[in-house]
MIMAR-447754 format. One line per 4 residues: number of its first residue (from 1); their letters; for each residue x, y, z of C-alpha. Coordinates in nm, 3 decimals. Each point is the difference from the previous one (the first is absolute). Example, Ala and Ser with C-alpha at 12.3 -4.5 7.8 and 13.67 -1.06 7.14 Angstrom:
2
1) as) 1.230,-0.450,0.780  0.137,0.344,-0.066
END
This chain:
471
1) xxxx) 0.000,0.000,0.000  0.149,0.338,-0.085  -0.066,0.266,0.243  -0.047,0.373,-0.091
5) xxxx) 0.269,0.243,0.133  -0.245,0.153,0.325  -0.037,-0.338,0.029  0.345,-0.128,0.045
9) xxxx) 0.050,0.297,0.229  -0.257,-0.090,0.236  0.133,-0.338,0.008  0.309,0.066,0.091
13) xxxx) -0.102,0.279,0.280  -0.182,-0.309,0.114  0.119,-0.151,0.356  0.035,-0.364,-0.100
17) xxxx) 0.224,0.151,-0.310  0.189,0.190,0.245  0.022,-0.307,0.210  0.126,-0.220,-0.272
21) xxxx) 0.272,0.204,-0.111  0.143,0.067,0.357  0.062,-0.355,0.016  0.162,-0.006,-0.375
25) xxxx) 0.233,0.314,0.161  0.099,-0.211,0.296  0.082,-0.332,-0.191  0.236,0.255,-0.251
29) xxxx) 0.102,0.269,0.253  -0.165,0.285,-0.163  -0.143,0.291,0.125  -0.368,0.031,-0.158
33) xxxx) -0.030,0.248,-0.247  -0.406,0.076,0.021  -0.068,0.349,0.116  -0.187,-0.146,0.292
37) xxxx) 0.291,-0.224,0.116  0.200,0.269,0.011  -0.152,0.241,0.207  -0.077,-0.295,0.212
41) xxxx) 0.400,-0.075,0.050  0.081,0.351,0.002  -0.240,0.091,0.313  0.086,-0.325,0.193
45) xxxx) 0.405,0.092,-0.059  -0.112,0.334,0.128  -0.196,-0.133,0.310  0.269,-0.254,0.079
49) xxxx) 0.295,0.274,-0.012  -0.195,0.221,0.266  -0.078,-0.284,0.250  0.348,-0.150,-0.047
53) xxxx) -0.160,-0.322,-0.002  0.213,-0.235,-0.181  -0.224,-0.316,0.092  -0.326,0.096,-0.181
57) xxxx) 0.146,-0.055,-0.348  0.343,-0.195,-0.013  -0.004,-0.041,-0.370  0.068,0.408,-0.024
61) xxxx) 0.254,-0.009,0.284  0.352,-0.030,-0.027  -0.039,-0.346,0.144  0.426,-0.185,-0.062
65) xxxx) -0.248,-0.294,-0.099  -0.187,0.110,-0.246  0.097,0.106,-0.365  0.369,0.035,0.120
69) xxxx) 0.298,-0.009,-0.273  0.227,-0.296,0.134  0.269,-0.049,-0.206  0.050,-0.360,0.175
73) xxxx) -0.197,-0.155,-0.214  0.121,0.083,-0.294  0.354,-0.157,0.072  -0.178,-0.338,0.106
77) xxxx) -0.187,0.010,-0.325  0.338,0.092,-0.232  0.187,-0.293,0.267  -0.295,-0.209,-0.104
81) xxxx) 0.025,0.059,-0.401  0.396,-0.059,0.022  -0.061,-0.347,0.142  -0.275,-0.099,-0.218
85) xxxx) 0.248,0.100,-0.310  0.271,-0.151,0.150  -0.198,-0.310,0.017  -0.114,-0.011,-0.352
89) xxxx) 0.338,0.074,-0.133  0.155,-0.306,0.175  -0.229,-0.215,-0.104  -0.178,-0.099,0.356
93) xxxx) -0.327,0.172,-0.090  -0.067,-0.288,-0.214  0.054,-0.230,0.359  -0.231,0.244,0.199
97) xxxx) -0.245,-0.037,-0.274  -0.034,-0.311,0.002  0.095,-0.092,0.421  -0.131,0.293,0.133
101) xxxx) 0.008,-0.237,0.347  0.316,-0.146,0.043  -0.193,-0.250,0.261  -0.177,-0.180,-0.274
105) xxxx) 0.347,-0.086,-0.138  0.092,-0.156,0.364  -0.334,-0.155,0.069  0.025,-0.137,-0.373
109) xxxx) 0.361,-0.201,0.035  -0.076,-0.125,0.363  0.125,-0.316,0.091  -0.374,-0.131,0.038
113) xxxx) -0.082,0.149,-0.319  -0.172,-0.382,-0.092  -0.242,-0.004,0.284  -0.372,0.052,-0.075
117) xxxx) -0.034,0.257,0.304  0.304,0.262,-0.155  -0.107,-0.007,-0.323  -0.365,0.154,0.104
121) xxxx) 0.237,0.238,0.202  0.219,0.064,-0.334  -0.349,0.095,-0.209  -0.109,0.158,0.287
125) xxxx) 0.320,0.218,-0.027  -0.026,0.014,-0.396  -0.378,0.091,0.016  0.087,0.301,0.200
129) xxxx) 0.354,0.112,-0.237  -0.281,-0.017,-0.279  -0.214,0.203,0.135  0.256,0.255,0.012
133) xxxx) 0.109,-0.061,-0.363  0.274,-0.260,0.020  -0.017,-0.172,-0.333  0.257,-0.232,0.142
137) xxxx) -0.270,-0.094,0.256  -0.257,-0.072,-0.246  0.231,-0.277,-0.116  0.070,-0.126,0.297
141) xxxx) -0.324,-0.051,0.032  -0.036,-0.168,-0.335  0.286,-0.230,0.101  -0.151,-0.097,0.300
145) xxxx) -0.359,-0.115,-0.124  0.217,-0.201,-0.280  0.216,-0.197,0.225  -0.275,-0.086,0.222
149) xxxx) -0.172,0.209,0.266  -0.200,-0.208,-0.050  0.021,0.011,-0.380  -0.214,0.280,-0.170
153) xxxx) 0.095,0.006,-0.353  -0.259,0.288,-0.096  0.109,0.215,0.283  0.340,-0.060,-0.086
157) xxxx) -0.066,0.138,-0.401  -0.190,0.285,0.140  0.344,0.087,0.261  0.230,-0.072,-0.287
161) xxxx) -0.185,0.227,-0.224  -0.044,0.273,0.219  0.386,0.012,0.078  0.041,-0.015,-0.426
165) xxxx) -0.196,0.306,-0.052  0.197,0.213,0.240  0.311,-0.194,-0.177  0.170,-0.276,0.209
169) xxxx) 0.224,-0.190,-0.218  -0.039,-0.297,0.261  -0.340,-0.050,-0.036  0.016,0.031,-0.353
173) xxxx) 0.228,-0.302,0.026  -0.136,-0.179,0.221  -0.337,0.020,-0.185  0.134,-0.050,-0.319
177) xxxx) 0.146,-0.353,0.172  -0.369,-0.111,0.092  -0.077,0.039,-0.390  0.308,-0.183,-0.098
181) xxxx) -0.077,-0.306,0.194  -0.337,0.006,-0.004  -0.159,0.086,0.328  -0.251,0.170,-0.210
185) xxxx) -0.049,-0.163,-0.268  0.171,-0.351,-0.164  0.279,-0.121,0.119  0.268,0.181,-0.228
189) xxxx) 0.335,-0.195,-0.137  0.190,-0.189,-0.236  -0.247,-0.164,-0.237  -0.280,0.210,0.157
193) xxxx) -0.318,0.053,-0.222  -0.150,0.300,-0.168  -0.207,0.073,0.314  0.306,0.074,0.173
197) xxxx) 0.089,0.302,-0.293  -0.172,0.282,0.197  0.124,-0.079,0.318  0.379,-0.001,-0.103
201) xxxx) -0.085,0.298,-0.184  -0.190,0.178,0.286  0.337,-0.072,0.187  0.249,0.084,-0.294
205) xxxx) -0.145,0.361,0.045  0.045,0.015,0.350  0.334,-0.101,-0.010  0.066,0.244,-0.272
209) xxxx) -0.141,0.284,0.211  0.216,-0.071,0.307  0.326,-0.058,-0.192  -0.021,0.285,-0.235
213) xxxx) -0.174,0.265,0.164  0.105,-0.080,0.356  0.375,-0.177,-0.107  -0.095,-0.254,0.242
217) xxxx) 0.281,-0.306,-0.020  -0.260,-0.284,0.094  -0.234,0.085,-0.274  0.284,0.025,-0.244
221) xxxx) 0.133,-0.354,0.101  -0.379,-0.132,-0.034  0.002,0.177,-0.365  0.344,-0.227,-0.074
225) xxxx) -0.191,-0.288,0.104  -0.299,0.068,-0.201  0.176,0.073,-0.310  0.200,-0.288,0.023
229) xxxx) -0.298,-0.255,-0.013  -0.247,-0.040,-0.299  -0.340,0.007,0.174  -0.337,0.142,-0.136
233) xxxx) -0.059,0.320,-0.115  0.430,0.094,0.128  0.196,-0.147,-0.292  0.385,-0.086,0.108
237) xxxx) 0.205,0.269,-0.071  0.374,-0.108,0.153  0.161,0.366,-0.075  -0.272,0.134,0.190
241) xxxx) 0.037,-0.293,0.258  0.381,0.139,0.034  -0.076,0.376,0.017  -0.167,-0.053,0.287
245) xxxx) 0.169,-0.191,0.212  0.307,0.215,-0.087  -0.225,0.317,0.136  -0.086,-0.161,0.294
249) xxxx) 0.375,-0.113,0.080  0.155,0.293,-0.054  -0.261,0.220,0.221  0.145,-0.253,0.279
253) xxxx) -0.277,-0.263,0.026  0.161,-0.323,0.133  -0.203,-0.266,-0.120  0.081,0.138,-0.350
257) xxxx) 0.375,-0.107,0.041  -0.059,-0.283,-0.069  -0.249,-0.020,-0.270  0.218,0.234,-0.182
261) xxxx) 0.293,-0.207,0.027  -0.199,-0.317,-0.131  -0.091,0.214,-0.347  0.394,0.055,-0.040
265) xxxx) 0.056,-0.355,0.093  -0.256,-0.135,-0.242  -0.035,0.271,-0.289  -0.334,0.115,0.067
269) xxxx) -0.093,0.303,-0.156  0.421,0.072,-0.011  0.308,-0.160,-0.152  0.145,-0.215,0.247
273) xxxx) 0.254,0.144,0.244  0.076,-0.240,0.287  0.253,0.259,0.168  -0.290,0.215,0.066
277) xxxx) -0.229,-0.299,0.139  0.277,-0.049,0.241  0.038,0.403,0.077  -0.389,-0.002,0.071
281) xxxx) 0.021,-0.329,0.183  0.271,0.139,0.243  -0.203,0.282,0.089  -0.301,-0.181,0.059
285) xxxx) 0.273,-0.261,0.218  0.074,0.321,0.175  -0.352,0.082,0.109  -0.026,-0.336,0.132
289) xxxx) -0.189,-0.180,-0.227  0.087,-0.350,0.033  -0.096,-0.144,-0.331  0.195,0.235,-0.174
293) xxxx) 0.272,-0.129,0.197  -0.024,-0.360,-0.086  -0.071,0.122,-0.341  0.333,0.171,0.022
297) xxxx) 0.167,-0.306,0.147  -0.117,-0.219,-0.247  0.116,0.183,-0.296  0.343,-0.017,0.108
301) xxxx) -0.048,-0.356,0.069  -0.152,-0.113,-0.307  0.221,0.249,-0.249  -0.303,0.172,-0.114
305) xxxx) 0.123,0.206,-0.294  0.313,0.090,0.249  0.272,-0.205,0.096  -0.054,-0.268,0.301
309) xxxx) 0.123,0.116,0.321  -0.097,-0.212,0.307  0.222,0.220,0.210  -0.284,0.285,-0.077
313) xxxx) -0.338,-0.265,-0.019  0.136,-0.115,0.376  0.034,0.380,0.140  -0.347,0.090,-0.160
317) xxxx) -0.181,-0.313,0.104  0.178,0.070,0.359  -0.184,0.346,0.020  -0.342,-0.213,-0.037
321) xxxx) -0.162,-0.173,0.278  -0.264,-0.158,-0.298  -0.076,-0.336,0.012  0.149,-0.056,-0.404
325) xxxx) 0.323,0.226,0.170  0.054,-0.292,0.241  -0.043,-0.305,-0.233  0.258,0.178,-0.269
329) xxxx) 0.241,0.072,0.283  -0.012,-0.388,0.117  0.075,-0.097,-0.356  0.267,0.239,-0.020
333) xxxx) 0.155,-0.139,0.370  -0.099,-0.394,-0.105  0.213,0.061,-0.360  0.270,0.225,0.137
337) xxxx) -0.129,0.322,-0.213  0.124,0.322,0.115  0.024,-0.139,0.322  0.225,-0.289,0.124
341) xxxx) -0.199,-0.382,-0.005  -0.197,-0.019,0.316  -0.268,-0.266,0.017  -0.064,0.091,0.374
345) xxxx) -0.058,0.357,-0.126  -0.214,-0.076,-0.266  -0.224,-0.177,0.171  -0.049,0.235,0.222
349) xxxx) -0.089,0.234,-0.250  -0.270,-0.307,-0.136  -0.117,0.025,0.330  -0.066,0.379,0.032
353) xxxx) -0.190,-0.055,-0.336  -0.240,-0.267,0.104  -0.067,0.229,0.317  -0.127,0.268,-0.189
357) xxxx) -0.230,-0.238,-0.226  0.214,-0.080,-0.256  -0.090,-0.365,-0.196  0.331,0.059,-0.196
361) xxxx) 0.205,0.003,0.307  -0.194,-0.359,0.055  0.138,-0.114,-0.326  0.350,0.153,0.044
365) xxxx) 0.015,-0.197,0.354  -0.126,-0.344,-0.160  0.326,0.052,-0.267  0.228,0.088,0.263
369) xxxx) -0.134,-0.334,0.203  0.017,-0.180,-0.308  0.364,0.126,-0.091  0.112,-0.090,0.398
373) xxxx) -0.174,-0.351,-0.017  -0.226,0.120,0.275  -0.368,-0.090,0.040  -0.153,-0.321,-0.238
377) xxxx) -0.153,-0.056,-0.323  0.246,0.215,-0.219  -0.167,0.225,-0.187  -0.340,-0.042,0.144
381) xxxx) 0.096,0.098,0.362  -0.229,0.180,0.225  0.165,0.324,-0.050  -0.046,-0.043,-0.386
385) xxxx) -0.319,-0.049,0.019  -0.138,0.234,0.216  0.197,0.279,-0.226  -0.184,-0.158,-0.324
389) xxxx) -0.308,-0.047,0.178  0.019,0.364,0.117  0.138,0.134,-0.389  -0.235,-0.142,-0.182
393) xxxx) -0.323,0.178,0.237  0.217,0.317,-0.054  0.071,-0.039,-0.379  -0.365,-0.091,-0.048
397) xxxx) -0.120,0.295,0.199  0.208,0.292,-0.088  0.191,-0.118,-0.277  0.302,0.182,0.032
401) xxxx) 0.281,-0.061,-0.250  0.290,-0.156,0.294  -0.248,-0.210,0.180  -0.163,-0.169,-0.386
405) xxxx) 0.432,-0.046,-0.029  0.063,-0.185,0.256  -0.341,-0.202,0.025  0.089,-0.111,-0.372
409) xxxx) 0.394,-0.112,0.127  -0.164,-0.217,0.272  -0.177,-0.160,-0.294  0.302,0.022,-0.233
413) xxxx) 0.216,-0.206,0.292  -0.262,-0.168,0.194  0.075,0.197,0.328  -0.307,-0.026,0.256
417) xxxx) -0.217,-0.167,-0.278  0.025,-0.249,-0.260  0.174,0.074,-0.335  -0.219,0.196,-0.307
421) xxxx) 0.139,0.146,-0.287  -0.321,0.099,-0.138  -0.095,0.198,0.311  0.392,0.134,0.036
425) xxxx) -0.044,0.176,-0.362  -0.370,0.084,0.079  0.174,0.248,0.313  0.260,0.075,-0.201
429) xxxx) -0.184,0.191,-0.200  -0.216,0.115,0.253  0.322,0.187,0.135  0.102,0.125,-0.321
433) xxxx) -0.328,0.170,-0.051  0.109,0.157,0.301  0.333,0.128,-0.141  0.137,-0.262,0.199
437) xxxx) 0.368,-0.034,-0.106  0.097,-0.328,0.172  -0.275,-0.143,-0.189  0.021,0.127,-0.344
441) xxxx) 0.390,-0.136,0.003  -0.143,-0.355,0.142  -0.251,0.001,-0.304  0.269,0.088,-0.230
445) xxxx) 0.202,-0.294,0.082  -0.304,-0.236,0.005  -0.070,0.124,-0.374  -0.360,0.127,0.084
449) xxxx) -0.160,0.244,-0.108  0.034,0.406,0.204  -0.318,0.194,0.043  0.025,0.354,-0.031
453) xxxx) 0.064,0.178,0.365  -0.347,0.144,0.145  0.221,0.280,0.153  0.117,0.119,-0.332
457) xxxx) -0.365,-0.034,-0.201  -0.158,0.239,0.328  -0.220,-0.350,0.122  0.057,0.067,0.371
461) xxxx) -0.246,0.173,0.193  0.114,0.240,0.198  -0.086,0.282,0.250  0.170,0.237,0.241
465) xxxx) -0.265,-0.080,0.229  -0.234,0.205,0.254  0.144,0.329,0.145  0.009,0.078,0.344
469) xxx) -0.165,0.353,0.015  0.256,0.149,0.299  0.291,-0.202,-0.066
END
């Protein structure tokens, strides 16, 4: 409604009008500008002046507390602006972004971290950081309903995706690793069916996101793995499958170290340099990573592409406390390799192997028996055949190039079963597909025939696994 100018004048001559605006002065700290507020401040002023009563009006006085310049509070603000730029220059903004409560951190990596009753106090925790705009919390939280609390796979989605929108590389991996093997959808691998397409291709994206907009060294490494397979709807690219496990090594991811150093080793999406397999090996040794170390140890023993030096194999597999460490450093002891003959010694080291569930160190034991003339029924004594009962339920399980080796030489010699040929080459080649070299040599000499290496044609399946959100 448009109001006519006497109108609009009367209005504002009004008392609730006057009223009104008052309040508007006293939320701005103006004086009113009406004619009527005016006079009205002017005549109070006046009356307050002659009575020399400061308490009747404060808000006119010269009250210290009220409308005072104070100069302190301007240095804590500039103080205050200094640290929050010194903060985001160094980097540690990004750490109070995402922890903005240190205690979740400590509450997260307690020693009773597993029980039932701290992980409701851990989302308790993470519920709160998210209300306060932790994205880090929100994938705690995701984490958390995926691993069991209990399990609450929608809730989990819903966490992971909140914590993607505000742009947490670790729940973009971490959901992009539910695609990949199929917690929402088919289960996704080698030989997997078209169904499985959108799901690795949901989770290609993810990954892509984290490594190349957030240069985050896990994603990268799950990139290398994805590119080295052939799976639906992510054709095998090997260059690709090398260009990212290079990016992740070199922004100092450990478990890359390794994967890197196999591509040199084997040629995969490089020419083959063996020199740098063993320079990324020995700084994934150096990290402590024990298979690197026995990978180390048994290229020197071997004469992988460089000449044999036991001297070397014995110091690396010494560093090692794996079970494979301890069997290669009794055979090295029982045949006087790099280390004088000592049968005592080496079955000592047997020993330590079968402790720590190794059915090798069985079968290593039941040759050194055999070789002493200890124990009964030659080949077929109770060491033996605990260490081919115990290969064979590995090989069959996992089938891991060493363990199909040494199943098929218990078949090739009869030790801890009776002699097959036909089963020997059958694990042979089971180990070859596994890039085994032990067993490609033993199929070479039988005259069979050498299946192409699954670690060279990418038919692995990998992953780098689920991330711990405050690691």
């Amino acid at each position: 409604m448009i109001l006519s100018g006497t109108e609009q004048k009367n209005e504002q001559d009004s008392p609730a009008f006057l009223d009104v605006e008052a309040r508007l002065n006293l939320v701005v700290g103006t004086e009113a500008s009406t004619p009527a507020a005016e006079s009205a401040s002017e005549s109070t002023a006046e009356e307050i002046r002659e009575s020399g009563d400061n308490s009747v009006a404060p808000e006119l006085t010269s009250d210290p507390g009220s409308r005072t310049f104070r100069p302190h509070l301007i240095v804590v603000f500039l103080l205050f602006s200094l640290i929050v730029s010194a903060l985001m220059q160094s980097g540690d903004w990004e750490h109070y972004k995402y922890m903005p409560d240190k205690a979740i951190a400590d509450v997260w990596q307690a020693d009773d971290f597993g029980s039932q009753e701290h992980r409701q106090r851990t989302l308790r925790a993470l519920s709160l950081a998210a209300r306060r705009g932790s994205c880090r919390a929100w994938t705690g939280i995701g984490y958390l309903y995926a691993t069991g609390l209990p399990q609450d796979l929608p809730r989990s989605k819903q966490a992971y995706e909140r914590a993607i929108r505000a742009g947490d590389p670790v729940a973009m991996h971490n959901l992009a690793l539910d695609y990949e093997t199929g917690v929402y959808g088919p289960v996704c691998g080698i030989g997997s069916s078209r169904e499985s397409a959108p799901y690795f291709e949901k989770a290609l994206k993810l990954y892509e996101r984290a490594a190349k907009e957030k240069n985050h060294p896990p994603s990268m490494l799950a990139l290398s793995y994805f590119y080295r397979r052939d799976v639906p709807g992510v054709p095998a690219d090997k260059k690709k499958a090398f260009y990212w496990a290079k990016r992740s090594a070199e922004s100092g991811y450990v478990n890359a170290y390794p994967v890197l150093a196999s591509y040199y080793e084997s040629g995969i999406g490089v020419e083959k340099d063996v020199k740098k397999a063993v320079r990324w090996l020995e700084r994934a040794s150096e990290t402590g990573t024990d298979q690197s170390t026995v990978h180390l140890g048994t290229i020197y023993f071997y004469g992988y592409n460089v000449p044999v030096d036991y001297r070397k194999a014995f110091d690396y597999f010494s560093l090692s406390s794996d079970p494979a460490s301890r069997n290669f450093l009794g055979r090295m002891y029982e045949n006087g390799l790099g280390a004088a003959k000592n049968n005592a010694r080496a079955r000592e080291m047997y020993e330590s192997a079968v402790a720590n569930g190794s059915a090798e160190g069985h079968l290593r034991l039941g040759l050194l028996n055999l070789k002493e003339g200890k124990g009964t029924r030659g080949a077929l004594n109770d060491e033996m055949v605990v260490g081919f009962v115990s290969l064979k339920e590995e090989a069959e399980s996992t089938g891991e190039g060493w363990t199909c080796y040494l199943l098929a030489h218990c078949y090739e010699h009869g030790y801890g079963v009776e002699k097959n040929m036909a089963e020997a080459v059958r694990w042979y080649q089971k180990g070859a597909l596994k890039n085994q070299l032990e067993a490609i040599v033993e199929l070479k000499k039988l005259g069979k025939p050498v299946p192409e290496s699954e670690s060279v044609t990418g038919g692995r399946f990998e992953t780098t696994g689920y991330l711990m959100p405050f690691e």
